[in-house]
N, CA, C and O atoms as CSV, one atom per row, in Angstrom:
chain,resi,resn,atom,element,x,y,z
A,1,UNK,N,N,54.313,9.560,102.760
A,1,UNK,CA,C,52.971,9.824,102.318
A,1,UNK,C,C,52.079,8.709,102.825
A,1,UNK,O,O,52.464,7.541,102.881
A,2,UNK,N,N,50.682,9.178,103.249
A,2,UNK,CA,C,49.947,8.153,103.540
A,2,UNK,C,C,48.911,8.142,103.000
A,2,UNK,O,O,48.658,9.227,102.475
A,3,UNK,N,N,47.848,7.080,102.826
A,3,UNK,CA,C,46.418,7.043,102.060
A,3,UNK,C,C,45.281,6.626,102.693
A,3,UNK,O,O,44.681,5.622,102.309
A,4,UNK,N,N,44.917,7.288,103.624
A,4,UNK,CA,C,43.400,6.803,104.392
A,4,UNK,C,C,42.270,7.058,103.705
A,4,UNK,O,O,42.160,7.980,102.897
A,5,UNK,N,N,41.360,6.231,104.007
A,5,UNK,CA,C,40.265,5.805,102.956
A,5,UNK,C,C,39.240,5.507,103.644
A,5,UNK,O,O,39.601,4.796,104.581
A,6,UNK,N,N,37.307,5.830,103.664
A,6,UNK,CA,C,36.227,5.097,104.476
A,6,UNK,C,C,35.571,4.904,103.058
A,6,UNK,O,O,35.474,5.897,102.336
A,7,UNK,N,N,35.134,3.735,102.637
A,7,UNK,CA,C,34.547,3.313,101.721
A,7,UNK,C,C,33.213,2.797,102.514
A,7,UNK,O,O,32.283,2.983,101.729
A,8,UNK,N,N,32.932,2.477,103.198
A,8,UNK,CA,C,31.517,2.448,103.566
A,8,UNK,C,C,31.225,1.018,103.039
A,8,UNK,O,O,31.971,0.140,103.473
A,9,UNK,N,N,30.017,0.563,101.957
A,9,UNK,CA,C,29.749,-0.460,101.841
A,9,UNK,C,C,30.495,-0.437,100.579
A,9,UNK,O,O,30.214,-1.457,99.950
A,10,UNK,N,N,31.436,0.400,99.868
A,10,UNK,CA,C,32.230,0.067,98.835
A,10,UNK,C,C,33.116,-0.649,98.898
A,10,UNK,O,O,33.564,-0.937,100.008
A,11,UNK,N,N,33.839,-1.338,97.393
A,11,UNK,CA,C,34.700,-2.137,97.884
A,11,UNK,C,C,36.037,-1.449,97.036
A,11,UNK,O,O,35.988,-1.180,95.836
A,12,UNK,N,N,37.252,-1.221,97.923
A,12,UNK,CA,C,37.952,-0.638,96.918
A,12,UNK,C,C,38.600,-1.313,95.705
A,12,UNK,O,O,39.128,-2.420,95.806
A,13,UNK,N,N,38.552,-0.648,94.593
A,13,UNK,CA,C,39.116,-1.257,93.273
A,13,UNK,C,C,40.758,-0.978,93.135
A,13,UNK,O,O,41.263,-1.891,92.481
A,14,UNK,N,N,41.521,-0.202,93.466
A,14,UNK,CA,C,42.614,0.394,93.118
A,14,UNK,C,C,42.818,1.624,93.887
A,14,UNK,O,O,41.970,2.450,94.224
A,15,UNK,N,N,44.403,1.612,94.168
A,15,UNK,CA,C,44.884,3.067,94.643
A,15,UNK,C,C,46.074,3.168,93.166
A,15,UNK,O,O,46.153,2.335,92.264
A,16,UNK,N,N,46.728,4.191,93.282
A,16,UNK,CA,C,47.599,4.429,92.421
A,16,UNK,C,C,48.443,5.876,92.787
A,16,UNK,O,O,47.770,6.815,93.213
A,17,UNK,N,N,49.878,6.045,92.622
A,17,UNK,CA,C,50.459,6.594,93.256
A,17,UNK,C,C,51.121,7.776,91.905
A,17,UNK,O,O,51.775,7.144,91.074
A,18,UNK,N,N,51.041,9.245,91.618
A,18,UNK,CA,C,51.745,9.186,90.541
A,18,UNK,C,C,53.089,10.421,90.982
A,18,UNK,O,O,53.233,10.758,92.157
A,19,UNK,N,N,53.742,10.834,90.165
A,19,UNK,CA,C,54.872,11.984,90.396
A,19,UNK,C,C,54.626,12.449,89.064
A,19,UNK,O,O,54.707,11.722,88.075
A,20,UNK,N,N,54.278,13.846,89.039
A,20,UNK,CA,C,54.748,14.445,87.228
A,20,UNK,C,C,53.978,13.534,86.562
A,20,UNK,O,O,54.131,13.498,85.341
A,21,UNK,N,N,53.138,12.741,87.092
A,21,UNK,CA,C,52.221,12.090,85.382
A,21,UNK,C,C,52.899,10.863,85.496
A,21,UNK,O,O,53.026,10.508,84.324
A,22,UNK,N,N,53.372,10.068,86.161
A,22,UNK,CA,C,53.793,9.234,86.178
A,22,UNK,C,C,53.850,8.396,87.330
A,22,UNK,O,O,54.390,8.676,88.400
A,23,UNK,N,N,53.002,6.915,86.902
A,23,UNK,CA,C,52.599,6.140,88.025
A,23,UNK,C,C,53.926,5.378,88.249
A,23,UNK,O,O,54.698,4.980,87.376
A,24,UNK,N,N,54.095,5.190,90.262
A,24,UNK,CA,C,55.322,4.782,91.116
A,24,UNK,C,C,55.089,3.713,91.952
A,24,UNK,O,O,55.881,2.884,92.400
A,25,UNK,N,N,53.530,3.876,92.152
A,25,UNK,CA,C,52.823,2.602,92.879
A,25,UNK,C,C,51.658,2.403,92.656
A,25,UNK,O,O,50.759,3.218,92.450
A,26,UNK,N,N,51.642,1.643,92.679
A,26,UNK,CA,C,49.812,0.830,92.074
A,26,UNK,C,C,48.626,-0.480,93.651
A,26,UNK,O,O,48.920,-1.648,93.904
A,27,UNK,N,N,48.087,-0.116,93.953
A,27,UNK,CA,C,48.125,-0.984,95.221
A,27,UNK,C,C,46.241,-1.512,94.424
A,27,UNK,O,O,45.399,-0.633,94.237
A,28,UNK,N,N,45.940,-3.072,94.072
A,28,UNK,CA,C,45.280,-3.484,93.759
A,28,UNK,C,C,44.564,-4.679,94.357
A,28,UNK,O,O,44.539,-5.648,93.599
A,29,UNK,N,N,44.114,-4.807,95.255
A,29,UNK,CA,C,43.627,-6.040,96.259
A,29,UNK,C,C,43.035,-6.995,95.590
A,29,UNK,O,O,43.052,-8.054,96.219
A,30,UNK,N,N,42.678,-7.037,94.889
A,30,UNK,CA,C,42.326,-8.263,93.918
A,30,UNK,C,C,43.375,-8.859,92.943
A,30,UNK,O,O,43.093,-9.631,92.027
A,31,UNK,N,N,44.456,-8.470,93.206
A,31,UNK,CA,C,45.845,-8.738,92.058
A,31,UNK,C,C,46.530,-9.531,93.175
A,31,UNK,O,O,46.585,-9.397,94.397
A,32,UNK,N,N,46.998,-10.348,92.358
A,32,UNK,CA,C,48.376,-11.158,93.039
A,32,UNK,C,C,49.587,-10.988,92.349
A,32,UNK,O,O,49.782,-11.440,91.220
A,33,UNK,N,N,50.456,-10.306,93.044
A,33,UNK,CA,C,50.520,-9.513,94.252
A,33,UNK,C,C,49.954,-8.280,94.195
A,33,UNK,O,O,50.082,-7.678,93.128
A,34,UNK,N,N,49.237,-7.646,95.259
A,34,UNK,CA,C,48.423,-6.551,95.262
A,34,UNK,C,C,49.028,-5.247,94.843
A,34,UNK,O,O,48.535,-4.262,94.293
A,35,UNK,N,N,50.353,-5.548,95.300
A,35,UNK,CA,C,51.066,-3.960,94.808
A,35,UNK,C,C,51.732,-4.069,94.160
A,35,UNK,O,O,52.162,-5.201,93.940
A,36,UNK,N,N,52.066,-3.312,93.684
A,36,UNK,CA,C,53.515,-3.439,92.509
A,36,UNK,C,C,54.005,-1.571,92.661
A,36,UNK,O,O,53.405,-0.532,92.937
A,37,UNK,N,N,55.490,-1.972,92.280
A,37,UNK,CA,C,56.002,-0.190,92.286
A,37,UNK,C,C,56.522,-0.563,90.738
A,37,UNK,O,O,56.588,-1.468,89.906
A,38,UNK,N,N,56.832,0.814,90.999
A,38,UNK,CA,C,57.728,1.186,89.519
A,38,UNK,C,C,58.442,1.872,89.350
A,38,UNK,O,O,58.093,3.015,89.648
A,39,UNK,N,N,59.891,1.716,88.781
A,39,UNK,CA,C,60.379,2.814,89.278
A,39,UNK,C,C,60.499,4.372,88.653
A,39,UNK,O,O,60.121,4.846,87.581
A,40,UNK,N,N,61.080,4.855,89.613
A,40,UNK,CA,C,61.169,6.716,88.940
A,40,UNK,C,C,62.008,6.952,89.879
A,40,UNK,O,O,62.004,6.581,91.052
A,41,UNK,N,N,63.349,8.139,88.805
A,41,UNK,CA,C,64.237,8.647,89.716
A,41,UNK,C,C,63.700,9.440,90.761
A,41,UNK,O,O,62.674,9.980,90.347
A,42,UNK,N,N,63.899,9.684,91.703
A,42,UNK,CA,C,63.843,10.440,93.127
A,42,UNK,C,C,62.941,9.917,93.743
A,42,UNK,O,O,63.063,10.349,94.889
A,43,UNK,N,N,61.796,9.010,93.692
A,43,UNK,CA,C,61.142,8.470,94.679
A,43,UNK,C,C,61.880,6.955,94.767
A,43,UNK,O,O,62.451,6.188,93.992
A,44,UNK,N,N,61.493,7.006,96.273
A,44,UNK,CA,C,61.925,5.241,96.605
A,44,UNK,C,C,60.389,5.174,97.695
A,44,UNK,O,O,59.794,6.036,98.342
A,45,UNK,N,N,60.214,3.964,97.516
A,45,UNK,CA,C,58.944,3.526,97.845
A,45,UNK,C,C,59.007,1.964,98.834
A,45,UNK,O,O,59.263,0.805,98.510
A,46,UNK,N,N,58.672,2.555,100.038
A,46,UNK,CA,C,58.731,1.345,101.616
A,46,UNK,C,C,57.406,0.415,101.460
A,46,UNK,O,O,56.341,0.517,102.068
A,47,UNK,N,N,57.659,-0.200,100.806
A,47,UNK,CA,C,56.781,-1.444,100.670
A,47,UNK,C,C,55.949,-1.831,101.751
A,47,UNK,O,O,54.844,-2.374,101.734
A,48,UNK,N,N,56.548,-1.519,102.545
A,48,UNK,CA,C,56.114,-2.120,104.142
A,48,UNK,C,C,54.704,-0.838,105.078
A,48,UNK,O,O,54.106,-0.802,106.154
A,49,UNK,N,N,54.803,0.119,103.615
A,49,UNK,CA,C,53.798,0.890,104.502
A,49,UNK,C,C,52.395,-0.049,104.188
A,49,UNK,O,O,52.282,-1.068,103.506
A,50,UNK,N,N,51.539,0.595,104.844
A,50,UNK,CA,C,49.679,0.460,104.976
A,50,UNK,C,C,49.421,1.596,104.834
A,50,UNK,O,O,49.701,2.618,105.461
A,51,UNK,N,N,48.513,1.242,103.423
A,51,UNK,CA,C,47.513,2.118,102.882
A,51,UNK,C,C,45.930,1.883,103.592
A,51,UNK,O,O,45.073,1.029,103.363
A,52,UNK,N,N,45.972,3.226,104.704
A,52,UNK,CA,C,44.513,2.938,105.613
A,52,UNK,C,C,43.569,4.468,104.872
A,52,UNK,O,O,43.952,5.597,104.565
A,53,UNK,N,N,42.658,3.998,104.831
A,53,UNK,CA,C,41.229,4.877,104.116
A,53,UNK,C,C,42.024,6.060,102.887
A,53,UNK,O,O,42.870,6.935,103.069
A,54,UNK,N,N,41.487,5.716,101.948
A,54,UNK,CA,C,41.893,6.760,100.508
A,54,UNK,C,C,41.166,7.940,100.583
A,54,UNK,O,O,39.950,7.933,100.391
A,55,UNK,N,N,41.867,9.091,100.877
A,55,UNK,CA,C,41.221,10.541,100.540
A,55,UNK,C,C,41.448,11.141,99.219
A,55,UNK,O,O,42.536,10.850,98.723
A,56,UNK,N,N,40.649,11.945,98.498
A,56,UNK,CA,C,42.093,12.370,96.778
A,56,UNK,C,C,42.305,13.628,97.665
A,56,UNK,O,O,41.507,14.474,98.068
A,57,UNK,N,N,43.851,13.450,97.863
A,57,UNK,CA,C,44.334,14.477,98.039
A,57,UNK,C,C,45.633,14.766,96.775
A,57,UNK,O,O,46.055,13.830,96.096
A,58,UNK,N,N,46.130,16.141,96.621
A,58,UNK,CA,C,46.915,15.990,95.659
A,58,UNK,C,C,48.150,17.210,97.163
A,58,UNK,O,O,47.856,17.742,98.234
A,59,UNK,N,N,49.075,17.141,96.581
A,59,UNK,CA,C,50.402,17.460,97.675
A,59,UNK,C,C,51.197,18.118,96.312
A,59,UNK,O,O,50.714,17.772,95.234
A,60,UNK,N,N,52.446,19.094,96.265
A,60,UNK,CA,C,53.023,19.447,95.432
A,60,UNK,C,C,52.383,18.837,94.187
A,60,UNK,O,O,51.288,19.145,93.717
A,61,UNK,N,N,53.333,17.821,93.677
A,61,UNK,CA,C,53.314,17.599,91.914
A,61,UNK,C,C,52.973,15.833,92.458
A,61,UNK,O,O,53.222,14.926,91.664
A,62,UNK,N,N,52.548,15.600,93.490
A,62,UNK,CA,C,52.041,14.255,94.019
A,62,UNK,C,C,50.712,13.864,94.022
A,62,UNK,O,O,49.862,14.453,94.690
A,63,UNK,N,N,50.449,12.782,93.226
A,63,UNK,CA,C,48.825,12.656,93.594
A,63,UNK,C,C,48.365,10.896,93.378
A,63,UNK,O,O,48.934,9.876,92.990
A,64,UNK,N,N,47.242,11.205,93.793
A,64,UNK,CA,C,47.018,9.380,93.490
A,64,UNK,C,C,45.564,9.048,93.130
A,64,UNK,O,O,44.716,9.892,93.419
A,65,UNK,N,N,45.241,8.081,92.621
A,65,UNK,CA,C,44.311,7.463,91.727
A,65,UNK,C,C,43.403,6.638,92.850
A,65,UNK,O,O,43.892,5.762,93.564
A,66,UNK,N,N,41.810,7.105,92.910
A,66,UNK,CA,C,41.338,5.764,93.493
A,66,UNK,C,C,40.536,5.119,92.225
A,66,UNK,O,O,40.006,4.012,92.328
């Protein structure tokens, strides 16, 4: 899954990742450390991706928070 985003002169506050109602990743640029996961059976989550420009899109039972 990926998260592209054009915020323009906004600044982003938060992404958030959920399954079934339930948040798996949280990506916060003003937090140290910016991301944090969490876990839930059946997702595993590659740390190593980049979250480029946030759209709300929702996918099956997948969706995410800006």
């Amino acid at each position: 899954m990926q998260c592209h985003y054009k915020l323009g002169d906004e600044t982003l506050y938060s992404v958030k990742w959920y399954k079934d109602g339930n948040e798996f990743y949280r990506y916060v640029p003003r937090n140290s450390p910016a991301t944090q996961v969490f876990p839930l059976v059946g997702v595993t989550v590659d740390s190593h991706s980049v979250l480029n420009d946030v759209k709300v899109v929702v996918i099956a039972h997948f969706a995410y928070e800006k």
